[in-house]
TIFI-489387 format. One record per residue: x negated, y negated, z negated of N, C-alpha, C in turn; residue in one letter. Coordinates in pm, whole numbers, padded with zeros to 5 digits, always signed. Layout:
XYZXYZXYZa/...
! end
This chain:
+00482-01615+00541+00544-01482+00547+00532-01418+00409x/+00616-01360+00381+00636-01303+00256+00553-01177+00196x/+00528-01140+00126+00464-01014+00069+00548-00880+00133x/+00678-00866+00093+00767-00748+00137+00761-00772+00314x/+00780-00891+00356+00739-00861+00527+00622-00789+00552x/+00508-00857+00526+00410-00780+00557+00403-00655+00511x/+00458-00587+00431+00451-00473+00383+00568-00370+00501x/+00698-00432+00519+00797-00363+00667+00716-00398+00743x/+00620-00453+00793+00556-00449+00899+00420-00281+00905x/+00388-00246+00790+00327-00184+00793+00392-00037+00776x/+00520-00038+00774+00610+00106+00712+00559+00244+00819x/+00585+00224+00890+00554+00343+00998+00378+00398+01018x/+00266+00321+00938+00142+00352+00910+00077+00411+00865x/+00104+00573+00815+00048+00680+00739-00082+00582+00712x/-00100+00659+00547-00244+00597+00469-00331+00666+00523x/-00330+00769+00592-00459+00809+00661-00543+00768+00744x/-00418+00708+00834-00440+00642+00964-00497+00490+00930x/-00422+00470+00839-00471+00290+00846-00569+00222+00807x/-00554+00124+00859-00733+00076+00880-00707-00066+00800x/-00867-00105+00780-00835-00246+00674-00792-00341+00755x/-00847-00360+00860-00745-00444+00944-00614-00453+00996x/-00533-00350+00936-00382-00357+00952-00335-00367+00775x/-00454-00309+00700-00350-00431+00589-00358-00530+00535x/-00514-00580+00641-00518-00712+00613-00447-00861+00555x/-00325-00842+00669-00227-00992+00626-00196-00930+00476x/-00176-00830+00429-00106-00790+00308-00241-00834+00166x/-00339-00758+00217-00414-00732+00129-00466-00879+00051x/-00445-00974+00172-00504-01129+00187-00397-01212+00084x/-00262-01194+00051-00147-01222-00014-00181-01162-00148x/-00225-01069-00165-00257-00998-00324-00371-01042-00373x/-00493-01126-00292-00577-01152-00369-00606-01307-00429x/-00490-01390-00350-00445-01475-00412-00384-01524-00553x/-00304-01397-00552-00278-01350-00733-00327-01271-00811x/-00392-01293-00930-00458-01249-01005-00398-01237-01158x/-00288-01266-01182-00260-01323-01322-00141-01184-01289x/-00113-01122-01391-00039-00992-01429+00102-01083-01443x/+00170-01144-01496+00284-01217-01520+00277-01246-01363x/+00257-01326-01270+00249-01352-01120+00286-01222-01009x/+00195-01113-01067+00194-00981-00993+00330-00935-01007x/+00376-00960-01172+00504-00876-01205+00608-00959-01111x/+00582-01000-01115+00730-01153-01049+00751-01099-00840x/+00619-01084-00843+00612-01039-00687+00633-00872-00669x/+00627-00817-00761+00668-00635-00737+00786-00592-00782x/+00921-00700-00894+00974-00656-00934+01124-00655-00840x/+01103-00729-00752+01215-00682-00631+01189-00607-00531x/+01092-00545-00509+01046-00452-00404+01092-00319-00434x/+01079-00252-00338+01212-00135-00277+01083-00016-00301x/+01139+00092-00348+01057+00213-00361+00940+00217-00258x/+01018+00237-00151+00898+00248-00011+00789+00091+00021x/+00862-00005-00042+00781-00117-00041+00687-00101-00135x/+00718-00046-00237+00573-00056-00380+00495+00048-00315x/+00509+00174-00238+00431+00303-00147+00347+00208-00101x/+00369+00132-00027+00324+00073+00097+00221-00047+00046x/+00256-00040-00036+00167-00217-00110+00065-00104-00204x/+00073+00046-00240-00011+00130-00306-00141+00111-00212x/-00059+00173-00057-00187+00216+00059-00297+00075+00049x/-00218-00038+00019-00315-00126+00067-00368-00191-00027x/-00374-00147-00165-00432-00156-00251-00555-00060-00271x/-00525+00113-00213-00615+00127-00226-00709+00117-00037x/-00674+00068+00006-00777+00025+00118-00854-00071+00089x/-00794-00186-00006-00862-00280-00056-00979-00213-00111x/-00946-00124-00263-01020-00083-00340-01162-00021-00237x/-01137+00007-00144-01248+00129-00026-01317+00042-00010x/-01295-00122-00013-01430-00187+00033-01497-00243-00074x/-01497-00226-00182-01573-00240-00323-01565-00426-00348x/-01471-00439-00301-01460-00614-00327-01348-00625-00396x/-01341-00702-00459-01173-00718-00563-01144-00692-00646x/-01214-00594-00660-01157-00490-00741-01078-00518-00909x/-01166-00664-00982-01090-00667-01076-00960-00714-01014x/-00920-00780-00956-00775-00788-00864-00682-00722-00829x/-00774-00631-00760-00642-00479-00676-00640-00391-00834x/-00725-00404-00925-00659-00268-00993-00540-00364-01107x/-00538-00488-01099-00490-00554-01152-00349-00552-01100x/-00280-00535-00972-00176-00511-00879-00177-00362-00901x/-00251-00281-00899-00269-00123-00940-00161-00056-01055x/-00194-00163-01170-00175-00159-01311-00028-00177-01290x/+00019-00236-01242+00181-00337-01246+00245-00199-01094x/+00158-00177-01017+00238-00125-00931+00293+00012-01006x/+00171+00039-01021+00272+00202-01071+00306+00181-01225x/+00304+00043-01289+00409+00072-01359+00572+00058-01336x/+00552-00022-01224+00685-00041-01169+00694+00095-01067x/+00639+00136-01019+00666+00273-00909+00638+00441-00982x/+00580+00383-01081+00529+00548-01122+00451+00606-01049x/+00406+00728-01132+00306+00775-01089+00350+00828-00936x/+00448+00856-00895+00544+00893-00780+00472+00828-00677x/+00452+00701-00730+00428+00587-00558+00279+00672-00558x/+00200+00662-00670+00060+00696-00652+00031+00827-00568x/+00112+00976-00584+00113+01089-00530+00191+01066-00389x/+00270+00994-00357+00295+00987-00182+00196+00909-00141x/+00139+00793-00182-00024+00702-00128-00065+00785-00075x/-00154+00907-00206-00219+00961-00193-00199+01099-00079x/-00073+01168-00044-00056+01262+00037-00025+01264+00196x/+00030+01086+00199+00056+00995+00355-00025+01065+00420x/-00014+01120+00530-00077+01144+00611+00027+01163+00745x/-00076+01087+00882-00029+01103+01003+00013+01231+01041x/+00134+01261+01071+00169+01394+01164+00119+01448+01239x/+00144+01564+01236+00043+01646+01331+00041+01692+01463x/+00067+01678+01538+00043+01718+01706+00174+01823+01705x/+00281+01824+01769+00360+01973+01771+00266+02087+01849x/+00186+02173+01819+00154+02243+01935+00244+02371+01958x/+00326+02378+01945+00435+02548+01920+00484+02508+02030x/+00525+02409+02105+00531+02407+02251+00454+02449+02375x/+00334+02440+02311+00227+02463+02442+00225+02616+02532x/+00194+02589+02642+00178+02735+02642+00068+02794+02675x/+00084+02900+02629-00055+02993+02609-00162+02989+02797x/
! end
């Protein structure tokens, strides 16, 4: 399975919500590559919301203090290909909130 699959598989997953075990299959594909020329080759057809989505699970990676020369290595290449843009939606993802303006009193 491809890098960009696993990544549409994860689209609907606010970074708040998600857990290392849902970006597991992803995260497991990025640490296979390590070489910056390799990284570039795998991010440079990916779709705005695909480089977002490969951000979250870079930094979920980064949360468990393993990899790290790796993920910031995919880090480096992502937002140069996404800009700082991908980095500020990562960072603001968050799950929706409950409607409560329906409820009644």
């Amino acid at each position: 399975m491809s890098l960009a699959s696993k990544l549409d598989a994860l689209k609907d997953t606010p970074f708040s919500i998600m857990s290392k075990p849902d970006a597991n299959p992803a995260l497991n594909l990025l640490l296979k590559v390590d070489k910056e020329s390799k990284i570039e080759e795998e991010v440079k057809d990916l779709s705005t919301e695909q480089l977002d989505i490969l951000m979250k699970v870079i930094y979920k990676g980064l949360a468990s203090g393993k990899n790290s020369n790796t993920l910031f290595k995919w880090h480096g290449v992502v937002a140069d290909v996404g800009g700082q843009g991908c980095i500020i939606r990562t960072l603001t993802d968050k799950a929706p909130e409950a409607d409560v303006s329906d409820e009644e009193d």
